[in-house]
N, C-alpha and C positions, 0 to 999 in steps of 0.2 A: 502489479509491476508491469510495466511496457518494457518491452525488448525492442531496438531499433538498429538495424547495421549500418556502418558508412564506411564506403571506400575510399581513401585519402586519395585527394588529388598531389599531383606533383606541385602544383602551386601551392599548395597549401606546408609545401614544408619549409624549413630556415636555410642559412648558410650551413649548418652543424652539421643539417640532412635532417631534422628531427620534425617533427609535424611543430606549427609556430604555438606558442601561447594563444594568439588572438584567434585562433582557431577552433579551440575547444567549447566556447558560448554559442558560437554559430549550431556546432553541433548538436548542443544541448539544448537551445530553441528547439532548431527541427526535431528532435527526440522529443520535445512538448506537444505535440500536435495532436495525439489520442487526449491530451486533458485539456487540449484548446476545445476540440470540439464537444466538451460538456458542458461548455458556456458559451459558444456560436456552434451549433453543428457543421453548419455548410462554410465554415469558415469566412462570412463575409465580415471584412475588416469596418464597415459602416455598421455594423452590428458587433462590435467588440465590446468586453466586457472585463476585462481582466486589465492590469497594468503589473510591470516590477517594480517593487519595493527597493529590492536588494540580492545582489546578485555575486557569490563569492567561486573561485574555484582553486582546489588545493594541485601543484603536481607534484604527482610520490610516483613518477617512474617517465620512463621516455615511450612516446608513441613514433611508431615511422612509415614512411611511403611507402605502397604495395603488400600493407596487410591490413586485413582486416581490421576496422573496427567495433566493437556492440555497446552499448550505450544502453543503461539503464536505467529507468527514471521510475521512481514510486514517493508514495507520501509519506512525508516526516512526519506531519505537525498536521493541525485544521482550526482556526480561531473561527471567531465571528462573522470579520470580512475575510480574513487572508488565508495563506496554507502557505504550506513549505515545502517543496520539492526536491528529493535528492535524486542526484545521478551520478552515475559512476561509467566511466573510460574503460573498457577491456582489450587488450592487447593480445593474441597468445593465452588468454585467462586468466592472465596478469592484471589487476586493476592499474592502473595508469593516472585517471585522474578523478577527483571527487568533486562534483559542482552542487551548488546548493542554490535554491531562490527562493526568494520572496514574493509569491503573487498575491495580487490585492483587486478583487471583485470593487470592480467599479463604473460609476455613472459617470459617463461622458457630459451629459445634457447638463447636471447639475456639480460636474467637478467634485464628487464627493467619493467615500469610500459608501460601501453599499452591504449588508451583510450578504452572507450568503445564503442560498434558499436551501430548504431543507433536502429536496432533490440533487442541490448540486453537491451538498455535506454527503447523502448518500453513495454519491458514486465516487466522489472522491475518498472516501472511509474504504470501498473495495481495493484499494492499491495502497494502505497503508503497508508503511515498510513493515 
């Protein structure tokens, strides 16, 4: 499991006061970056290898400005080409939100899905949930 913190910005929240919806993906990307780079290490996006399938996320509680965030991210699932990412929103140690994805190891050159290598099943098997 990857542990990631984020401080909400004041932009980032609604009229209600609450951190927005369209906010919590953004997060959850960035919270993917320990498992981006087991597929580009150095992160160069001309060397990328991964795409989203499908991307869901549940709210079961309110997140707000000027506290903390941690964000959680481990592996669900591992198919052939794809895996399955869950994460979860902490508030207070309150879970807040549940996000889930679909990633799919893929060729850019040849538009295709691509399985995945045994190296990369490896390191992603160490962060199953």
């Amino acid at each position: 499991m990857f542990i990631e913190k984020v401080i909400p910005r004041f932009s980032e929240t609604d009229a209600l006061g609450h951190i927005n919806n369209t906010v919590l993906p953004v997060w959850f990307e960035a919270a993917r970056v320990p498992i981006f780079k087991f597929f580009t290490p150095d992160l160069n996006p001309h060397d990328w290898k991964l795409i989203i399938a499908k991307i869901e996320v549940s709210f079961v509680g309110e997140l707000f400005y000027g506290h903390e965030i941690t964000i959680k991210t481990s592996v669900d699932h591992i198919g052939t080409s794809s895996f399955v990412l869950k994460q979860e929103a902490f508030q207070h140690d309150k879970c807040c939100a549940i996000g889930k994805v679909v990633m799919v190891r893929y060729n850019f050159a040849e538009s295709a899905k691509q399985a995945l290598s045994t190296e990369e099943k490896a390191a992603l098997e160490k962060h199953m949930a």
